[in-house]
KOLPA-903030 format. One record per atom (N, C-alpha, C, O): x, y, z; residue number from 1; atom name; residue in three letters. Coordinates in nm, 4 decimals, padded with zeros to 6 digits, always signed. Layout:
BEGIN
         c1         c2         c3     i   at    aa
          X          Y          Z   NUM   CA   ALA
...
This chain:
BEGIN
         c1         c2         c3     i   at    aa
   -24.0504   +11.8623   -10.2866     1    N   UNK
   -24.1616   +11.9547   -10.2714     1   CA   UNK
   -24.2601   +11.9335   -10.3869     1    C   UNK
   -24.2271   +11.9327   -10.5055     1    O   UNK
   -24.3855   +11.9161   -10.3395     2    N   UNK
   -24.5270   +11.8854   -10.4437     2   CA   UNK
   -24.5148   +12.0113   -10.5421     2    C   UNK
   -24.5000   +12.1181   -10.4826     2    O   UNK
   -24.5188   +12.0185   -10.6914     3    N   UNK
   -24.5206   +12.0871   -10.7394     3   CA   UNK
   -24.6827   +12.1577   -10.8015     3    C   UNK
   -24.6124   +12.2331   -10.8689     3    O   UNK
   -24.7669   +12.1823   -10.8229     4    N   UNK
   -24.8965   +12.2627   -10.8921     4   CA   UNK
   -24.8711   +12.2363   -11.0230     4    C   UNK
   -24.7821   +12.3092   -11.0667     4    O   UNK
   -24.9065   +12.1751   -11.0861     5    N   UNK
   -24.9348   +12.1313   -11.2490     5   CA   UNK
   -25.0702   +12.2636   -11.2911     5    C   UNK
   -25.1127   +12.2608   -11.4066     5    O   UNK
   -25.1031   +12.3239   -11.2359     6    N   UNK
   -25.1758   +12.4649   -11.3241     6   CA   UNK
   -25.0714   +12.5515   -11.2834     6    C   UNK
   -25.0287   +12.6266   -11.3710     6    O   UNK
   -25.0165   +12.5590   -11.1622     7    N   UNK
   -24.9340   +12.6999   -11.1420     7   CA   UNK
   -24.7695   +12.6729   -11.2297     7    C   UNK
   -24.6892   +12.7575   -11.2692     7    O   UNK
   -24.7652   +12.5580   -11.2359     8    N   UNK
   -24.6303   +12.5386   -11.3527     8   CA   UNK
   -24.7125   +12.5684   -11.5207     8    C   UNK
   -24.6548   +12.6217   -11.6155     8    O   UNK
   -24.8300   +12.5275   -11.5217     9    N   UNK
   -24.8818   +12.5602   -11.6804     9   CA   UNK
   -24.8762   +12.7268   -11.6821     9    C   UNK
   -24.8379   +12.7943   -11.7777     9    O   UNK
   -24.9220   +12.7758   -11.5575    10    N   UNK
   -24.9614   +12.9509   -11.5977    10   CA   UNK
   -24.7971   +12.9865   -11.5957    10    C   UNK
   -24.7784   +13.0529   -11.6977    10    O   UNK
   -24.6862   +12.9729   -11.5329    11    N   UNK
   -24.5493   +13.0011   -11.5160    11   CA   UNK
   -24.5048   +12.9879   -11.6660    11    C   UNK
   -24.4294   +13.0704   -11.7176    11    O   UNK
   -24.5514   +12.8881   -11.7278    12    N   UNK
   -24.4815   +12.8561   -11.8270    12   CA   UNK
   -24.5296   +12.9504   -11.9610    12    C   UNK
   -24.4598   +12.9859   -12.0560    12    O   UNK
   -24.6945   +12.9824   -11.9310    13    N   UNK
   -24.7476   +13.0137   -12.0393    13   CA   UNK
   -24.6563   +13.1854   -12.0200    13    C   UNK
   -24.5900   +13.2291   -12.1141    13    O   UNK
   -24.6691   +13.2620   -11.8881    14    N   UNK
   -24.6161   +13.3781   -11.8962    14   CA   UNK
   -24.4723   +13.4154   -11.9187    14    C   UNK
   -24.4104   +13.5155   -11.9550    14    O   UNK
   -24.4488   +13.3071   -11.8861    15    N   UNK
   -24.2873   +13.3163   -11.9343    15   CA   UNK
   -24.2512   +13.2966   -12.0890    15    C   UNK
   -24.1555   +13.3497   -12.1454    15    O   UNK
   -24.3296   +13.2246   -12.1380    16    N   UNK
   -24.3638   +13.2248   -12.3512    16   CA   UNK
   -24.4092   +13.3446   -12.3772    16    C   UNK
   -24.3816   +13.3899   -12.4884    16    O   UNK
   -24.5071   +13.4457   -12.2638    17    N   UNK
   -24.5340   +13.5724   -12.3476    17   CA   UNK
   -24.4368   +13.6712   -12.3048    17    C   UNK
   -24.4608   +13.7870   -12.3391    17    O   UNK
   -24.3220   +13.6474   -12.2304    18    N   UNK
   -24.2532   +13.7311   -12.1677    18   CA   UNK
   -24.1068   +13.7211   -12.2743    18    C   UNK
   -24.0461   +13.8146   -12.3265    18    O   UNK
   -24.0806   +13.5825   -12.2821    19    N   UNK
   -23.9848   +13.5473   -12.4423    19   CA   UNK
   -24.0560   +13.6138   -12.5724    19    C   UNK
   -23.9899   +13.6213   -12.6759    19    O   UNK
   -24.1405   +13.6443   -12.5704    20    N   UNK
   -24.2562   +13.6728   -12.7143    20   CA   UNK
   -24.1859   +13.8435   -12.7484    20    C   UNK
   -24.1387   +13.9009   -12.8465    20    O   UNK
   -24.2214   +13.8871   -12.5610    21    N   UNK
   -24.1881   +14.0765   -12.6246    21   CA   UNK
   -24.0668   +14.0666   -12.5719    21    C   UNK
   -24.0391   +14.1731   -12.5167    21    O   UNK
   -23.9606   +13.9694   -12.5610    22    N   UNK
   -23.8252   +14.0189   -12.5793    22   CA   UNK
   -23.7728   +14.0799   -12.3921    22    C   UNK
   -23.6844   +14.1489   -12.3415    22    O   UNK
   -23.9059   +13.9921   -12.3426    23    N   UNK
   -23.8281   +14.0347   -12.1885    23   CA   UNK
   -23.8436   +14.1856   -12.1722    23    C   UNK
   -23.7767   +14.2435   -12.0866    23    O   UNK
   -23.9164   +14.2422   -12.2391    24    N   UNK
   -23.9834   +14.4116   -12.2294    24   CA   UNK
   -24.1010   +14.4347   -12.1563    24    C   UNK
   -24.2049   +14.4287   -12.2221    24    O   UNK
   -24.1121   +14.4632   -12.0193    25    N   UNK
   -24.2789   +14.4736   -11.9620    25   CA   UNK
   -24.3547   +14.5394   -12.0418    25    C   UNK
   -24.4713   +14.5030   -12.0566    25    O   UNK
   -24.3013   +14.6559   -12.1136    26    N   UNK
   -24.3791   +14.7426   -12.1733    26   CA   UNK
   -24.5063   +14.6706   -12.2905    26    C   UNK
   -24.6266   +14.6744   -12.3166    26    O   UNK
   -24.3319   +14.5849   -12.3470    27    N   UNK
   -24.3762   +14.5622   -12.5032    27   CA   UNK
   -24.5108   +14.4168   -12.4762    27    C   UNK
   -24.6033   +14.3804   -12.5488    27    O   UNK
   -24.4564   +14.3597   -12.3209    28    N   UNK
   -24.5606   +14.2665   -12.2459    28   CA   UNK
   -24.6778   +14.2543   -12.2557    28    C   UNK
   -24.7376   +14.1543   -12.2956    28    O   UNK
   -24.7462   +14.4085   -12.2014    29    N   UNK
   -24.8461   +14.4533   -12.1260    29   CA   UNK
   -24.9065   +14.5082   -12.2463    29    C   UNK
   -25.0186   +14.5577   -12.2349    29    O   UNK
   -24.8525   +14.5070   -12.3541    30    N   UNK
   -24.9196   +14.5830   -12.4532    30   CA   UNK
   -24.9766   +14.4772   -12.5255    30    C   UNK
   -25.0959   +14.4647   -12.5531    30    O   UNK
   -24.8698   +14.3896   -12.5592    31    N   UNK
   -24.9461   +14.2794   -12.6202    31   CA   UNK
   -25.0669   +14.1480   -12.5104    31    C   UNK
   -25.1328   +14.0541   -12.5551    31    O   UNK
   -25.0562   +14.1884   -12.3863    32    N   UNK
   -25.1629   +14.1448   -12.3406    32   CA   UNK
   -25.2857   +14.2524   -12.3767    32    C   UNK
   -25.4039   +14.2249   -12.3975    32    O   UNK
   -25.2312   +14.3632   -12.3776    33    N   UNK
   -25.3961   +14.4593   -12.4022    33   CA   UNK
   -25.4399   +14.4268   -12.5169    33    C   UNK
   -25.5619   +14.4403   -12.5258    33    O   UNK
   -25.3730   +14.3774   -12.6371    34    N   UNK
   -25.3960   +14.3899   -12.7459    34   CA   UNK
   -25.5045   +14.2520   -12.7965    34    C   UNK
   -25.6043   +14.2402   -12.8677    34    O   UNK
   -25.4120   +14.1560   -12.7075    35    N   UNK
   -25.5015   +14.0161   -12.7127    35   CA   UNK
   -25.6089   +14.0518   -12.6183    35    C   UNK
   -25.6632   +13.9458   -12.5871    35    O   UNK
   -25.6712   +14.1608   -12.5519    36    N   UNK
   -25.7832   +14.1397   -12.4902    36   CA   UNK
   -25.8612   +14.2380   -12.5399    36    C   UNK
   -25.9555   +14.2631   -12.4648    36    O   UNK
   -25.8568   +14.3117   -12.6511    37    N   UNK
   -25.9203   +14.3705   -12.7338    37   CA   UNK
   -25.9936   +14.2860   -12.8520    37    C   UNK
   -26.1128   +14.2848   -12.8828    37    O   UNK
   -25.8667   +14.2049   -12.9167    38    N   UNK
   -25.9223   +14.0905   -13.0585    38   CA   UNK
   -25.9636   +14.0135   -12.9360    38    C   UNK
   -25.9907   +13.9042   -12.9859    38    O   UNK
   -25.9791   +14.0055   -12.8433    39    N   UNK
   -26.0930   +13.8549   -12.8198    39   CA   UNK
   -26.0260   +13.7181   -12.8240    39    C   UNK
   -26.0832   +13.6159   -12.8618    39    O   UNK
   -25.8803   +13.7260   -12.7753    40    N   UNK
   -25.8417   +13.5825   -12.8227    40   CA   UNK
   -25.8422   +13.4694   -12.6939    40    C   UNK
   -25.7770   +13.3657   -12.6818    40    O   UNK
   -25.9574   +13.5414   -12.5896    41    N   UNK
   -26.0021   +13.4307   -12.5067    41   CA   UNK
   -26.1193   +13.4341   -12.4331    41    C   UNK
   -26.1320   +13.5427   -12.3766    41    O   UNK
   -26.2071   +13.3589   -12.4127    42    N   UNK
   -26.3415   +13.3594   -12.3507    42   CA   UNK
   -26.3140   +13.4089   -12.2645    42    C   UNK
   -26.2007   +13.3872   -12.2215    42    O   UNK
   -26.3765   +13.4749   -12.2137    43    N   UNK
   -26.4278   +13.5320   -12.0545    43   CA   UNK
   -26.6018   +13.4582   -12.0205    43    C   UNK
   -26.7130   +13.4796   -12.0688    43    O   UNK
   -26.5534   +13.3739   -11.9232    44    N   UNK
   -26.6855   +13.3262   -11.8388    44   CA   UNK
   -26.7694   +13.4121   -11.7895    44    C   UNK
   -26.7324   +13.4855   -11.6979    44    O   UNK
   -26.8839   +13.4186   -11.8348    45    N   UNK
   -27.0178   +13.4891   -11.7983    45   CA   UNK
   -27.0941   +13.4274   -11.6660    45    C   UNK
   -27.1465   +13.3162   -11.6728    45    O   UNK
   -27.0969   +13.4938   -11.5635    46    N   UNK
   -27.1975   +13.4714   -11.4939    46   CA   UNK
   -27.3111   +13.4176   -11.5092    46    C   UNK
   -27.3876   +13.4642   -11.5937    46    O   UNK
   -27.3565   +13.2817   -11.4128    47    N   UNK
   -27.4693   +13.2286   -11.3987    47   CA   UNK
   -27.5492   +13.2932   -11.3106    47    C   UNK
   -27.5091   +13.3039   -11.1948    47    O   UNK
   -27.6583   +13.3402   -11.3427    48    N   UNK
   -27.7416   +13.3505   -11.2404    48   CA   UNK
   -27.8802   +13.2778   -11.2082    48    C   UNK
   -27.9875   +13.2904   -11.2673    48    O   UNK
   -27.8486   +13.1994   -11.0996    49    N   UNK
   -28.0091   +13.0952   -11.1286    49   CA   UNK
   -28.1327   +13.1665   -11.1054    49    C   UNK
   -28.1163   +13.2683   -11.0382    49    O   UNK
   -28.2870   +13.1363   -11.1519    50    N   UNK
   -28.3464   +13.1961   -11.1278    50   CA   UNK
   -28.4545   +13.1398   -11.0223    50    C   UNK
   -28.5581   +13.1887   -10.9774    50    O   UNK
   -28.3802   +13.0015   -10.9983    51    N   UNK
   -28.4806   +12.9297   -10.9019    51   CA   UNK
   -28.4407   +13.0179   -10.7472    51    C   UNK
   -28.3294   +13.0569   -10.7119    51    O   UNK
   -28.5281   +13.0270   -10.6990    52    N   UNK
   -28.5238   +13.1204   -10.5247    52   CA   UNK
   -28.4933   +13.0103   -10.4438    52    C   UNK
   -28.5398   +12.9004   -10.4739    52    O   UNK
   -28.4004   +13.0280   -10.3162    53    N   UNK
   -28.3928   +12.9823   -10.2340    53   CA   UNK
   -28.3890   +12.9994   -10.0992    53    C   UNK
   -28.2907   +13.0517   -10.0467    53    O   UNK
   -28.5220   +12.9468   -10.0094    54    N   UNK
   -28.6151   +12.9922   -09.8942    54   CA   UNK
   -28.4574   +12.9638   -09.8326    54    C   UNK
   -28.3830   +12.8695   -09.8597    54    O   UNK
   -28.4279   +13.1060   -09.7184    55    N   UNK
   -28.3723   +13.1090   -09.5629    55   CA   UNK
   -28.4600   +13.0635   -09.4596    55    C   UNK
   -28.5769   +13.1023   -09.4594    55    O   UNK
   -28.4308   +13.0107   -09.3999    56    N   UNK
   -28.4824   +13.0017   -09.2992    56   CA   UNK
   -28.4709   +13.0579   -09.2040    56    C   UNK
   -28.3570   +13.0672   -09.1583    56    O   UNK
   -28.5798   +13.1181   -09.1344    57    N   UNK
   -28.5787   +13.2396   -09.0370    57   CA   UNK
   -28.5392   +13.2143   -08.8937    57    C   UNK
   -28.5117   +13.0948   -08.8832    57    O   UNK
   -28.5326   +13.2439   -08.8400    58    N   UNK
   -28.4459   +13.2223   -08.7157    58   CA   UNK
   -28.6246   +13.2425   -08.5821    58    C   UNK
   -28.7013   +13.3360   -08.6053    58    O   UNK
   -28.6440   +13.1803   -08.5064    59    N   UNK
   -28.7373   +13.1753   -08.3976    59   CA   UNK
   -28.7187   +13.2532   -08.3504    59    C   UNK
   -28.6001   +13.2665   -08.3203    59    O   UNK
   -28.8197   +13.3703   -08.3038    60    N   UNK
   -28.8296   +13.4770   -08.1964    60   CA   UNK
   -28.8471   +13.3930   -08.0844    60    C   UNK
   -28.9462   +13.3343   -08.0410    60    O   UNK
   -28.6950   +13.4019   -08.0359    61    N   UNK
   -28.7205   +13.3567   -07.8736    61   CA   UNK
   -28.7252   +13.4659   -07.7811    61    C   UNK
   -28.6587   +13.3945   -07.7060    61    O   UNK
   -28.7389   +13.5609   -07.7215    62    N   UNK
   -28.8458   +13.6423   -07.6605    62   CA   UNK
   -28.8452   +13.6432   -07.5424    62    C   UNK
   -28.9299   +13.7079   -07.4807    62    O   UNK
C-alpha cells in the first residue's frame, strides 16, 4: 500500500508532540495553545489580487 510522505511527516510530527506532554491530551492541547500564542509558526496570509476579472455574460436568448 502507497504510503503519503506529508501524512507520515504530520503523523510523526504529532506523535513527537504527543511523547512531549507525556501522552496527556490535556497537557497536549495546552502546549499547542501555547505555541500559537508565542508565534512559533507562520500563518499564510491571504492573497488578494487586485487585477479584475471580466465574466462573461451569458446571451439573452429570448
Amino acid at each position: 500500500m502507497w504510503k503519503d510522505p506529508i501524512v507520515q511527516e504530520a503523523r510523526k510530527a504529532g506523535e513527537e508532540l504527543a511523547r512531549q506532554a507525556d501522552y496527556n491530551l490535556h497537557a497536549f492541547f495546552q502546549k499547542l495553545r501555547k505555541n500559537e500564542k508565542e508565534g512559533f509558526f507562520a500563518v499564510p496570509k491571504r492573497v488578494v489580487s487586485k487585477k479584475r476579472v471580466k465574466v462573461p455574460q451569458m446571451p439573452d436568448v429570448r
